[in-house]
N, C-alpha and C positions, 0 to 999 in steps of 0.2 A: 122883499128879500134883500134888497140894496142895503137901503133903512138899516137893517137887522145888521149886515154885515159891516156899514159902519157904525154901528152904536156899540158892537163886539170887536173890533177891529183888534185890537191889542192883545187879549185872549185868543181870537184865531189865528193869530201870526205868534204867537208863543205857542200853541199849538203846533202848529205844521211844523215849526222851527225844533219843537223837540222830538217831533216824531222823524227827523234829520238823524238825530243824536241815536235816538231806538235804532233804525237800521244801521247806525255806524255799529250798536253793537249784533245786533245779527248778523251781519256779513262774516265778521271773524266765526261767531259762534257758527254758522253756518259750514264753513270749513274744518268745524272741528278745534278751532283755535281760539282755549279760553281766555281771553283778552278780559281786562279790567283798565286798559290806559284810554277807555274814548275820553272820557272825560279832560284828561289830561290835553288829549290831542283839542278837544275842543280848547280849554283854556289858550293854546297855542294860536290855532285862527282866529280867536279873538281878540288876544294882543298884539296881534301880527296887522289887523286892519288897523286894528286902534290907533297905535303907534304909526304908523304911516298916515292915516288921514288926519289924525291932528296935529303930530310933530313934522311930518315930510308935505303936508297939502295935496298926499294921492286923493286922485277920486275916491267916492264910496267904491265904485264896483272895480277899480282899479285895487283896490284896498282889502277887497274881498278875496278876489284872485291870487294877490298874495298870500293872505292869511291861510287860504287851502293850503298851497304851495309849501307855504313852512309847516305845517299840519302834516303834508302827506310824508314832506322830508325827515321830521322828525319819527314819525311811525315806520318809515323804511329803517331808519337806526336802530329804535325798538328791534322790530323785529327781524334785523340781523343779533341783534344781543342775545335776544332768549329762542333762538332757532333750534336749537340744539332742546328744549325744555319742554316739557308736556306736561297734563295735567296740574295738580293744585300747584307743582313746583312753579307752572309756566304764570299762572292765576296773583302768584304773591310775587315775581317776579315785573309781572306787567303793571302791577298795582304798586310795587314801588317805583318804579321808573315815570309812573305818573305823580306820587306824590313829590317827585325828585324836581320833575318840572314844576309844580305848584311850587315850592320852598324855592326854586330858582327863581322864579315871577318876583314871588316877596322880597327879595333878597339884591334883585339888579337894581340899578337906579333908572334905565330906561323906560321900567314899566312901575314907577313911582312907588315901588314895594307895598305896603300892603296897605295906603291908601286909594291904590288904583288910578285907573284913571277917568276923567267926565269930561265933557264939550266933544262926545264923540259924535260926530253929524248924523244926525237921525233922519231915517228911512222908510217906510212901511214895504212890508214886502209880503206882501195878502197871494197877489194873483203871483206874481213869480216864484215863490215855496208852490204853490198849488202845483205848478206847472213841473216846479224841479220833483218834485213826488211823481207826478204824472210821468216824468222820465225815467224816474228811476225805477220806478214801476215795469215799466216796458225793457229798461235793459236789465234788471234782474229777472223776468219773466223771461227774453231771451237767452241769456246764461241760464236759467234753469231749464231749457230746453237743450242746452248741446252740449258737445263732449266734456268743455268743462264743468256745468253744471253735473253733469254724471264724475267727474273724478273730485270734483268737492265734495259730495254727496259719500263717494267711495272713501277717500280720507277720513271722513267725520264718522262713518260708520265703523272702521278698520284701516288703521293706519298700514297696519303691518301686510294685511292682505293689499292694500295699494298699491303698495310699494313692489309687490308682488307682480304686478301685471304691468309696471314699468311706467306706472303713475308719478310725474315727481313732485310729492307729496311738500316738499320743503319749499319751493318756489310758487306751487298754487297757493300756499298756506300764507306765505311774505305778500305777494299781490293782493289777499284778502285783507291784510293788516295796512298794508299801503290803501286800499280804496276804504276801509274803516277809518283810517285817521284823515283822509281826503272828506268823506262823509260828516266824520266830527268838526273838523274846522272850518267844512262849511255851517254848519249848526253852530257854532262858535260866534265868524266872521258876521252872520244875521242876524241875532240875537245881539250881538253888541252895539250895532246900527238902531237894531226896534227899540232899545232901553236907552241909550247915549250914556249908559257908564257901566265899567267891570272892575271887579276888586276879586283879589283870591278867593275870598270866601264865598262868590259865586258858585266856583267846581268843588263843592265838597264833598263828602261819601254818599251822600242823601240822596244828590242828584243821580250818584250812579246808579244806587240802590232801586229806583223809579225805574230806569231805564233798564236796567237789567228784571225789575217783575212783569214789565211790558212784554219782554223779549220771551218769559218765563210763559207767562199765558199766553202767547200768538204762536209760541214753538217754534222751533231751531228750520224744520223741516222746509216749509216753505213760505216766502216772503210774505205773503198779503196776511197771514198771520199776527206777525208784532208791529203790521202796521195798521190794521185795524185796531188789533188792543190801544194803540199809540191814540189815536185819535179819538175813540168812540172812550175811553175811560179817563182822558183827557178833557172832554164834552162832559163827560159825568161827572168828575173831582170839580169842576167848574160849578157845575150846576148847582151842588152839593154845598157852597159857600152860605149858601144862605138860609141854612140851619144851623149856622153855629159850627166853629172850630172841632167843637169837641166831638159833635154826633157826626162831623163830616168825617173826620180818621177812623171814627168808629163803623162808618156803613162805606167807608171806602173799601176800610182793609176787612171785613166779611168779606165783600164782592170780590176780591181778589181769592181769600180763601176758597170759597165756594169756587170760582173760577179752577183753582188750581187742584182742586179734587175731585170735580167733575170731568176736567180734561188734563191730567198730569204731563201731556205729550204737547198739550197746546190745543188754539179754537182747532186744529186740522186733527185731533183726537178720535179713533174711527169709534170710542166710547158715545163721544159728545154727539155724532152724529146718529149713533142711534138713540139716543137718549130721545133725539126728537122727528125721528124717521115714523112715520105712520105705520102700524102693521096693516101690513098687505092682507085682502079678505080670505080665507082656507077655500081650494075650490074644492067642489061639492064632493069628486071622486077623493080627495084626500081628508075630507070633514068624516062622508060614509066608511073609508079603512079606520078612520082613528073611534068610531064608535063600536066597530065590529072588533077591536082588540082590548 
């Protein structure tokens, strides 16, 4: 199993790493709040360690810590900008405020515009993602157990009725875009360590596009949802390299289709679950009324 795990090593920390990125956008989604900047925010912890460990000599995990930090600060900004916004208005609003950061990246001279930058100290980080999943695990299972997991829930389902019962809908919804963009820059800050170099055209639509069909098939509702899709179709896009380019997009995106029409709500689809629910045997007084009618 060892063996296995370093002869994969690279792959499975690009894995876990993006399955970082999957829950940064679930969390918004989750709230009800259509978000399109993780991406963005990742770009942010990214350059945030980068720039610090190679031009200032922070440590890696010093460097990481930061990158969050200015991840989560910049998604506070976001989402006091488009507070006031909902639906597709809020969706092309979040989407360009990320593309706004991307074109800033290219464009300053600290983050070497759109050469990027390399010599970023490299780190493997196998068991620590493990573990940061395992946490985060356990505190979104928490919050989906207490009052605010119920007034998230309330929001995403009816704003207007939330609001109603004296929910405040605008401050849970900012907190979920703060811990999405905290989420993203750490998916950012790890990823730029496992590779030792980032350029713009790292974070581009594609990436979000992935992330957002993850979240599509694991459903909004509850967490372990788009984070199995994250991992187990991440396992499989992998595994699928070696058929070839062309049959791998092609039995990739079936599997997603098929996924997304057998459970349109996500794996927690109460369809998907009987799709493969055993029927139960008729007992005999109910087998004898249905023959006697």
């Amino acid at each position: 199993m060892l063996e296995w795990i370093q002869a994969h090593q690279f792959f499975i920390d690009i894995t876990l790493i993006s399955t970082l990125l999957v829950m940064s956008v679930f969390v918004v989604f989750h709230a009800g709040v259509f978000s399109l900047a993780s991406v963005g925010f990742m770009a942010v912890g990214a350059y945030g360690t980068a720039i610090l460990t190679t031009k200032s000599g922070f440590p890696i995990w010093l460097g990481i810590v930061a990158g969050v930090v200015c991840a989560s600060v910049v998604a506070l900004i976001v989402g006091l900008l488009v507070a006031r916004l909902s639906g597709i208005y809020l969706a092309l609003a979040t989407f360009a405020l990320a593309q706004a950061i991307l074109v800033a990246i290219r464009e300053l001279h600290v983050t070497n515009g759109v050469q990027g930058i390399i010599g970023i100290p490299i780190h493997a980080f196998t068991w620590t993602a493990v573990i940061l999943l395992v946490l985060l695990g356990i505190l979104l299972e928490l919050v989906h157990r207490s009052h605010v997991g119920r007034a998230l829930r309330s929001a995403r389902l009816d704003d207007v009725v939330a609001r109603g019962f004296g929910i405040p809908v605008r401050r849970y919804r900012l907190a979920a875009m703060v811990a999405s963009g905290a989420l993203a820059g750490l998916a950012g800050a790890l990823n730029a360590h496992e590779v030792g170099v980032i350029s713009p055209d790292q974070y581009s639509f594609t990436l979000l596009v992935v992330a957002l069909t993850y979240v599509v098939v694991g459903g909004v509702a509850y967490w372990v949802g788009p984070m199995v899709a994250a991992l187990a179709l991440g396992v499989f896009h992998e595994l699928m390299r070696d058929v070839g380019t062309d049959w791998e997009n092609i039995t990739y995106g079936l599997v997603l289709i098929v996924l997304i029409l057998l459970a349109p709500q996500g794996l927690g689809d109460p369809r998907l679950r009987k799709l493969f629910r055993r029927r139960r045997p008729k007992r005999p007084a109910a087998a004898l009324q249905e023959t006697r009618t």
